[in-house]
C-alpha positions as CSV (number, residue, x, y, z in Angstrom):
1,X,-31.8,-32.4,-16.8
2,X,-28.7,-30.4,-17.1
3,X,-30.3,-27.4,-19.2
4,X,-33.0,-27.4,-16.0
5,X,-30.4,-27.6,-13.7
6,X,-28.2,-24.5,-15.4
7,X,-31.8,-22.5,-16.1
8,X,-32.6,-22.7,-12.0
9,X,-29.3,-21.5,-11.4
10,X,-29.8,-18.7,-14.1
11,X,-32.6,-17.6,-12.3
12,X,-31.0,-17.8,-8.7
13,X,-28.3,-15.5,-9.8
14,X,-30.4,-13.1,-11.5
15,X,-32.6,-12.9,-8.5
16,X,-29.7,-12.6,-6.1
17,X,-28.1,-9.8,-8.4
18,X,-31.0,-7.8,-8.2
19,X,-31.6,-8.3,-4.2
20,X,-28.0,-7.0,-3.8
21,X,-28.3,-3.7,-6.1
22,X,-32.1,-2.5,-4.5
23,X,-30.2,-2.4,-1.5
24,X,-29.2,1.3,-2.4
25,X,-27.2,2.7,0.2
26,X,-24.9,0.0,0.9
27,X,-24.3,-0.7,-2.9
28,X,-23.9,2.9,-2.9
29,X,-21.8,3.0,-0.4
30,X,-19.3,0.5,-1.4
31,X,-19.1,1.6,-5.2
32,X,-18.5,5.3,-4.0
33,X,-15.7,3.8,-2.1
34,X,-14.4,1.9,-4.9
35,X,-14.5,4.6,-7.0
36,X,-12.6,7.0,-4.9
37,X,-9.9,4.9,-3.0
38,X,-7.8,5.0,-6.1
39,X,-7.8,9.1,-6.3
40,X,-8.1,9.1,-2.6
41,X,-5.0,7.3,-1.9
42,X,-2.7,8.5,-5.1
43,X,-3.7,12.2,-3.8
44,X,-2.1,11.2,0.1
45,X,1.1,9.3,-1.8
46,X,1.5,12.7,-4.0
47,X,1.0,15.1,-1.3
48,X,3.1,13.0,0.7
49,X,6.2,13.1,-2.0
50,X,5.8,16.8,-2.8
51,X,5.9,17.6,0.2
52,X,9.1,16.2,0.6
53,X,10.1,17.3,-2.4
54,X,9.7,21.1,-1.5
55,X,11.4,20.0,1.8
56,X,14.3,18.5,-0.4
57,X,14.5,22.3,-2.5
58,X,14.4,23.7,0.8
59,X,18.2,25.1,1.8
60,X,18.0,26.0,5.3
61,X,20.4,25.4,8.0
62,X,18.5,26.1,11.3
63,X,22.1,26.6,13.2
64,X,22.6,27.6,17.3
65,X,25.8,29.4,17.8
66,X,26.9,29.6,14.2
67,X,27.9,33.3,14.6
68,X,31.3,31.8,16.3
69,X,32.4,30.1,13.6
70,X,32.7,32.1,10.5
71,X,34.7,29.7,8.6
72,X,32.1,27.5,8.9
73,X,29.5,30.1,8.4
74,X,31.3,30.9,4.9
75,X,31.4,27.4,3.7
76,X,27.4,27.1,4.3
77,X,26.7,30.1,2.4
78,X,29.1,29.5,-0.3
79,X,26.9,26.0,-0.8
80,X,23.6,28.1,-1.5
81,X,22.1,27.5,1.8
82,X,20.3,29.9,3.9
83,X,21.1,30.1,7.6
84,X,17.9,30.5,10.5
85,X,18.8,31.1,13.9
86,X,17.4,27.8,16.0
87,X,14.9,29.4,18.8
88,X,15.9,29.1,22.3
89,X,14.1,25.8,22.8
90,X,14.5,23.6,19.6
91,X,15.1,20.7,21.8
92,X,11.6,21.2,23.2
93,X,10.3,21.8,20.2
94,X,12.1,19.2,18.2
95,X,10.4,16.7,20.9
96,X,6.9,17.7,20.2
97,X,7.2,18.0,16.3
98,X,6.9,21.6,15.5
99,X,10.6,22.3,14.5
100,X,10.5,20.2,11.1
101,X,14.5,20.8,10.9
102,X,17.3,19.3,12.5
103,X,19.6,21.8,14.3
104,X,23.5,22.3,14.1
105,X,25.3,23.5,17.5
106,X,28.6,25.1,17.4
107,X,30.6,25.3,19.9
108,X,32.2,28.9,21.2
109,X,35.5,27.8,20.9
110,X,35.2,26.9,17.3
111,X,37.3,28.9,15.4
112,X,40.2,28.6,18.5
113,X,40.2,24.8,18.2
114,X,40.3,24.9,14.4
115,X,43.3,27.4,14.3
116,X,45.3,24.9,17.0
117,X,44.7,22.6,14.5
118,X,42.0,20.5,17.0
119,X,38.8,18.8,16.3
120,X,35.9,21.2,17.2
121,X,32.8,19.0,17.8
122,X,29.3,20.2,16.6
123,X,26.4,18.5,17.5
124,X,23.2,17.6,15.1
125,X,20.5,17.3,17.0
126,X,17.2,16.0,16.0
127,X,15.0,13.5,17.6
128,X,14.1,10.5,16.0
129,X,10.7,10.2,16.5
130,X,10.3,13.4,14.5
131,X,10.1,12.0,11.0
132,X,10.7,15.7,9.4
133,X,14.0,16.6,11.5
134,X,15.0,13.1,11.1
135,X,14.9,13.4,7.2
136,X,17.1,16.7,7.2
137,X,19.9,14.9,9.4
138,X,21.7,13.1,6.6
139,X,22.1,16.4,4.4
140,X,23.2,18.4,7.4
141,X,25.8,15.6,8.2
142,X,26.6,16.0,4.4
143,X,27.3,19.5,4.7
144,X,29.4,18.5,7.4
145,X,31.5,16.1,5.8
146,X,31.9,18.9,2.7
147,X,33.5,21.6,5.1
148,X,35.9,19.2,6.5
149,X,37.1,17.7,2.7
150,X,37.6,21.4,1.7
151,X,39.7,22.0,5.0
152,X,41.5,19.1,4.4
153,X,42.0,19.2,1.2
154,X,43.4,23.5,1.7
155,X,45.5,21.9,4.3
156,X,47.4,19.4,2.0
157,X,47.3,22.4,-0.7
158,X,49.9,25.1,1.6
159,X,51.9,22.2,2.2
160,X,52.8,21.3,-1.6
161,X,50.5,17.8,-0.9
162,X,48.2,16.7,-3.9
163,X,45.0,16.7,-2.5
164,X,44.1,13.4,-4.9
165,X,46.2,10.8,-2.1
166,X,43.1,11.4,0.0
167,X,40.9,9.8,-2.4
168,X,42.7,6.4,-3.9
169,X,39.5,5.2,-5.5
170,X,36.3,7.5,-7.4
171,X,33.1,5.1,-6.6
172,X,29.7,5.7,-8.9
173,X,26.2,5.1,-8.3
174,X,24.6,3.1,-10.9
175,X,20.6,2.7,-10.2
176,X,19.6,-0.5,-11.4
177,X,15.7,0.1,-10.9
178,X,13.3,1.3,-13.8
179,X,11.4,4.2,-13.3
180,X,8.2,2.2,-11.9
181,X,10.5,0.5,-9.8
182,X,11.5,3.8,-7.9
183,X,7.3,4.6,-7.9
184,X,6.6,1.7,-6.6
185,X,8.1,2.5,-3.6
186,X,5.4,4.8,-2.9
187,X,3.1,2.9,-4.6
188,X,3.1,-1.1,-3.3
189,X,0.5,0.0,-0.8
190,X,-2.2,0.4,-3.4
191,X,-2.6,-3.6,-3.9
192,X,-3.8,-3.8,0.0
193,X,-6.4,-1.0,-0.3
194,X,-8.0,-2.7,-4.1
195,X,-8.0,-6.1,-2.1
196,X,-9.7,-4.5,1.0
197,X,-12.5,-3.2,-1.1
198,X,-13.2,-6.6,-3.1
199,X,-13.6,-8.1,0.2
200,X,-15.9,-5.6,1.4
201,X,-17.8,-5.1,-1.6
202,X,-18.7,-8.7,-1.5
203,X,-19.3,-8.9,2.4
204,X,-22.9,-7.6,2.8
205,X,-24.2,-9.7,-0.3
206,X,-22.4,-12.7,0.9
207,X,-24.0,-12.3,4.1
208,X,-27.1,-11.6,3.5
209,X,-27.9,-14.2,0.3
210,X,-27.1,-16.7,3.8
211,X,-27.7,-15.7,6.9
212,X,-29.5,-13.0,6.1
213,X,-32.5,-15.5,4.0
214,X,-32.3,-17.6,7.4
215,X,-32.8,-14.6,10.0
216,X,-35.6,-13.6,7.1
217,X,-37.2,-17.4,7.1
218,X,-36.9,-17.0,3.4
219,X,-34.2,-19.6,2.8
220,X,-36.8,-22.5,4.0
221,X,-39.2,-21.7,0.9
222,X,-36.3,-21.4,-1.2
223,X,-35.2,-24.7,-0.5
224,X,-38.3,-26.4,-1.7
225,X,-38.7,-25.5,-5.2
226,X,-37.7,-27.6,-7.4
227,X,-34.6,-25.9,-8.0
228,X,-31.3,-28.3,-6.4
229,X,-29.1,-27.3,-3.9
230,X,-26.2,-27.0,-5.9
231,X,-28.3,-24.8,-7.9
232,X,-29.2,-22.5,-5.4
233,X,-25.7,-22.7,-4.2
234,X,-24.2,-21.7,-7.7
235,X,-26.7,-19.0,-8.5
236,X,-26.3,-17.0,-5.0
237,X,-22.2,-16.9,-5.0
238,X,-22.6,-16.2,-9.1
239,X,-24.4,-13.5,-7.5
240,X,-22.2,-12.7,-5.2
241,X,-19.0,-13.0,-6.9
242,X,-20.4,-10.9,-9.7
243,X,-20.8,-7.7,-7.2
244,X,-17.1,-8.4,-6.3
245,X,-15.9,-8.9,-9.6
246,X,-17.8,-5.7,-10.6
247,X,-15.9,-3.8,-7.4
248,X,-12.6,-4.8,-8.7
249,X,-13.5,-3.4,-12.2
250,X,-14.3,0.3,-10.4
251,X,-11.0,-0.4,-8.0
252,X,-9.0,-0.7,-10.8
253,X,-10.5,2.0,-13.3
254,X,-10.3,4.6,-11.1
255,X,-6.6,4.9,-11.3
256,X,-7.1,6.1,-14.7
257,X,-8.7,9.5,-13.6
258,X,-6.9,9.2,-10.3
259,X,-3.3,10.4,-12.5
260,X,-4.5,13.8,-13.0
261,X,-5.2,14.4,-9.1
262,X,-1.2,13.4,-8.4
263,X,0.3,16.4,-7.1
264,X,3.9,15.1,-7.4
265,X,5.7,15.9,-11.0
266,X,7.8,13.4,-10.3
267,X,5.6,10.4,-9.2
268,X,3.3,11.8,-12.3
269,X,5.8,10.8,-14.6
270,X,6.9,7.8,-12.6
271,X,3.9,5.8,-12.0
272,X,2.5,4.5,-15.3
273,X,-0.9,2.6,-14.9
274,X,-2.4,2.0,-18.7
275,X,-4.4,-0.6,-19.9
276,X,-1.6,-3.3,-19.8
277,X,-1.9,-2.8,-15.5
278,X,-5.5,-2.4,-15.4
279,X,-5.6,-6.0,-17.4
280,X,-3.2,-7.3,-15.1
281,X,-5.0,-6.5,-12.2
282,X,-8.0,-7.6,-13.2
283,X,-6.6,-11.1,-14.2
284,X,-5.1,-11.5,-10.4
285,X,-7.8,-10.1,-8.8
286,X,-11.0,-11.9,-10.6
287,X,-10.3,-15.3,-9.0
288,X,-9.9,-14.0,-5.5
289,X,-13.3,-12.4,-5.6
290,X,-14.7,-15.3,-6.8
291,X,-12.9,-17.0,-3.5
292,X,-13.4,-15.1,-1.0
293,X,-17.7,-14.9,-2.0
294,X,-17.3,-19.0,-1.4
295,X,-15.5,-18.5,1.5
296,X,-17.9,-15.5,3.4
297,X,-20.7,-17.4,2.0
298,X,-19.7,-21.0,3.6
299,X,-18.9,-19.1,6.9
300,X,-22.6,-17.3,7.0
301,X,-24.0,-20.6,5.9
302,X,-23.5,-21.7,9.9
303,X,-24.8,-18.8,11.3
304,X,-28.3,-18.2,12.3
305,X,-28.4,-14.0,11.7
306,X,-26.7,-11.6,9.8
307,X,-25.2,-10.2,12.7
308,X,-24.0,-13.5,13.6
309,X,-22.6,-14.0,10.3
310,X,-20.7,-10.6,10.2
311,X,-18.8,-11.6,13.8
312,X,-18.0,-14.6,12.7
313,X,-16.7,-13.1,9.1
314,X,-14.3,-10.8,11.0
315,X,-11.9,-14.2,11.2
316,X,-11.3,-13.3,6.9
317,X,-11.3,-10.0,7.0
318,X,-8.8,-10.4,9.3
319,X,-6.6,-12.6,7.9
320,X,-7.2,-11.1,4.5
321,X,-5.8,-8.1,5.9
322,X,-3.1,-9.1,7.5
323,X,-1.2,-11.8,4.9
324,X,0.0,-8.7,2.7
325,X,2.1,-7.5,6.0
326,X,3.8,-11.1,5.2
327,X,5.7,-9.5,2.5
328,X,6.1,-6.2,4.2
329,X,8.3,-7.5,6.9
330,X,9.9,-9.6,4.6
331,X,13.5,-8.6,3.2
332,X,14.6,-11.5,1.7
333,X,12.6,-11.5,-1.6
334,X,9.5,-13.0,-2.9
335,X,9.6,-16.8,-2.1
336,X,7.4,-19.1,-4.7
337,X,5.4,-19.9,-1.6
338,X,4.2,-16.6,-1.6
339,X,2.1,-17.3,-4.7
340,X,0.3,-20.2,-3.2
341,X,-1.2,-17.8,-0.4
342,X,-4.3,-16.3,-1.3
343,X,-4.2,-12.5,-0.9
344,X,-0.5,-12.1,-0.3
345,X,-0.2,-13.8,-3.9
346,X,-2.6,-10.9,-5.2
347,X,-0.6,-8.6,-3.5
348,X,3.1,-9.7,-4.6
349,X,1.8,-10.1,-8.5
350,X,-0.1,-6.7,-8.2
351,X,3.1,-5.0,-6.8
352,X,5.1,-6.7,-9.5
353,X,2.9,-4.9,-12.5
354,X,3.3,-1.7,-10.4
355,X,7.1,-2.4,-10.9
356,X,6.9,-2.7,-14.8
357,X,7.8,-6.7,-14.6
358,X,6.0,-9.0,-16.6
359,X,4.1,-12.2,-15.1
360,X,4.8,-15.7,-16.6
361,X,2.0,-18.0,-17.4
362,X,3.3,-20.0,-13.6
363,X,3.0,-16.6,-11.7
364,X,-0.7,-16.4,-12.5
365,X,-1.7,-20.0,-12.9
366,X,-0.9,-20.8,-9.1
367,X,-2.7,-17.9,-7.2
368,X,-5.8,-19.2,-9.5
369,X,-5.6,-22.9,-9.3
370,X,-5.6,-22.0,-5.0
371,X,-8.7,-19.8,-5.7
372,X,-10.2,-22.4,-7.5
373,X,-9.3,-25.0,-4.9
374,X,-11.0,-22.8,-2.3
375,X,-14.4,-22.2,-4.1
376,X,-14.8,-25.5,-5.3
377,X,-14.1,-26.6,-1.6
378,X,-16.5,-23.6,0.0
379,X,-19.1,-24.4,-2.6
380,X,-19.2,-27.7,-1.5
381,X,-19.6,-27.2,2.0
382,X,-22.5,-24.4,1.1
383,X,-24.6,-27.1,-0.7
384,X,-24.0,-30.0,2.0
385,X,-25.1,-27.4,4.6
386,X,-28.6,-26.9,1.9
387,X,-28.9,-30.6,1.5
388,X,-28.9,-31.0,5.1
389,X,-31.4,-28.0,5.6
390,X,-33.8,-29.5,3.1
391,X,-33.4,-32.7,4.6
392,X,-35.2,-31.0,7.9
């Protein structure tokens, strides 16, 4: 009874594998995207770090009435910066985004207040909202800072004053982060995009191996061969979580080509994904494709069309997409809760291998005892929902 019962669910899954790769362009479709989300995104990050990289190499001082302070003028120049007149209206332009600098404003009085021994008061101005300008604040204000040490510290020199009282204590930087650390700074957003296409690599099969057979009338005849319904239920999410699985596997591969399209020296050298990630990955990610099949499929098990089924889906895509914000917004660490979450757990112990730590045997054991929870659960609801259709 049992090898009959494990040979009709044999055959399920290899008939529901093979309905869900003749439908061409949507498999194609999805593995394409698979594929190239990894190069796709590391290509954006890359671009996105060089370019503010070249921005960082950049010394320019975009400067409005600079020409009446020389001193000051000196002291920019002496730093191995090069000074660009602002145009007339940098505040305007500042505001609509196409001055990427911030601007320094000297007053006319400069050099007068600075010989009286007053405080002449120059303005930064950048706007806020103007990521670019925004960026180039700090280092102005820096340069600043630099002009008025030297001053000070001249000052104190003519008058036979040690210019060391001013600074009672010498404070280092020591960066405790590893190099993937600092990368995954730029990195932690790839976890959302390989856990987006799991989910929607298994959508169309999970739909359509349910509500899809109903909307066809081909679920009826299915129902009365002798195969169970806990057979038929097994065999179709095997099916299904097979396609997902197999979307995870591309997902995570492609980061291997995906290095030679990074743009960046720098993150090059500081995001490392071998074999030891890509393992990793795989081990967090395998049970939640194997979840969230059980899940879609339980949900389309209701509905009475595909389309139906797909509305009513939109519920888990949603909250599949929105638990990783949990730890976005969240400044306080990784709480253990966090693991018993499904998706957000993916999320935390993928971003975790992108940081070089290592996961203990509790780390992955939760997030897949949860996912295991959850199919079992789904399943079980999927063949009650059969029995009760072959009841009819």
């Amino acid at each position: 009874m049992k090898a009959r019962w494990i040979e009709h669910a044999w055959t399920v899954f290899a008939k529901e594998l093979i309905d869900a790769l003749r439908d061409r362009r949507t498999l194609v479709t999805v593995l394409l995207s698979s594929v190239l989300m990894g190069p796709f995104v590391l290509v954006l990050m890359s671009g996105l770090v060089a370019s503010l990289e070249s921005r960082a190499e950049r010394r320019v001082v975009v400067a409005a009435g600079l020409e009446a302070a020389p001193t000051l003028r000196n002291f920019v120049e002496r730093q191995g910066f090069a000074i660009e007149a602002a145009p007339a209206d940098y505040e305007q332009q500042l505001r609509e985004r196409r001055l990427g600098e911030p601007v320094l404003v000297v007053p006319g009085d400069f050099e007068s207040r600075l010989a009286r021994g007053d405080v002449p008061v120059v303005d930064i101005v950048s706007d806020s909202a103007n990521r670019q300008a925004e960026a180039g604040s700090g280092r102005l204000a820096r340069l600043v800072e630099g002009f008025n040490r030297e001053r000070g510290m001249l000052s104190l020199a003519l008058r036979g004053v040690s210019p060391q009282l001013l600074q009672a204590v010498e404070a280092q930087e020591r960066d405790l982060a590893s190099a993937q650390s600092r990368a995954a700074q730029f990195t932690g957003i790839l976890p959302f995009f390989v856990i987006m296409a799991v989910l929607y690599g298994a959508l169309n099969a999970a739909l359509d191996t349910t509500a899809g057979e109903r909307e066809r009338g081909s679920l009826e005849p299915l129902l009365a061969t002798p195969a169970s319904p806990l057979a038929l239920v097994v065999g179709k999410w095997g099916a299904v979580a097979a396609l997902a699985m197999g979307i995870a596997l591309l997902s995570v591969l492609s980061f291997f080509p995906a290095q030679a399209l990074i743009r960046s020296e720098t993150l090059r050298a500081l995001f490392q994904f071998g074999w030891r990630e890509a393992a990793s990955f795989l081990a967090v990610l395998v049970p939640l494709a194997a979840s969230l099949s059980a899940v879609m499929m339980a949900v389309a098990i209701r509905c009475k069309s595909f389309k139906e089924a797909q509305a009513n889906n939109t519920v888990v895509i949603l909250a599949v997409s929105l638990l990783p914000m949990v730890a976005l917004f969240n400044q306080s660490g990784e709480p253990r809760w966090f693991l018993a979450v499904p998706a957000l757990a993916q999320h935390t112990l993928m971003n975790r291998v992108l940081r070089g730590e290592s996961l203990g045997s509790v780390e992955v054991l939760l997030p897949l005892a949860v996912a295991a929870l959850i199919a079992v659960a789904s399943l079980a609801y999927l063949t009650h929902r059969l029995r009760a259709a072959a009841v009819r």
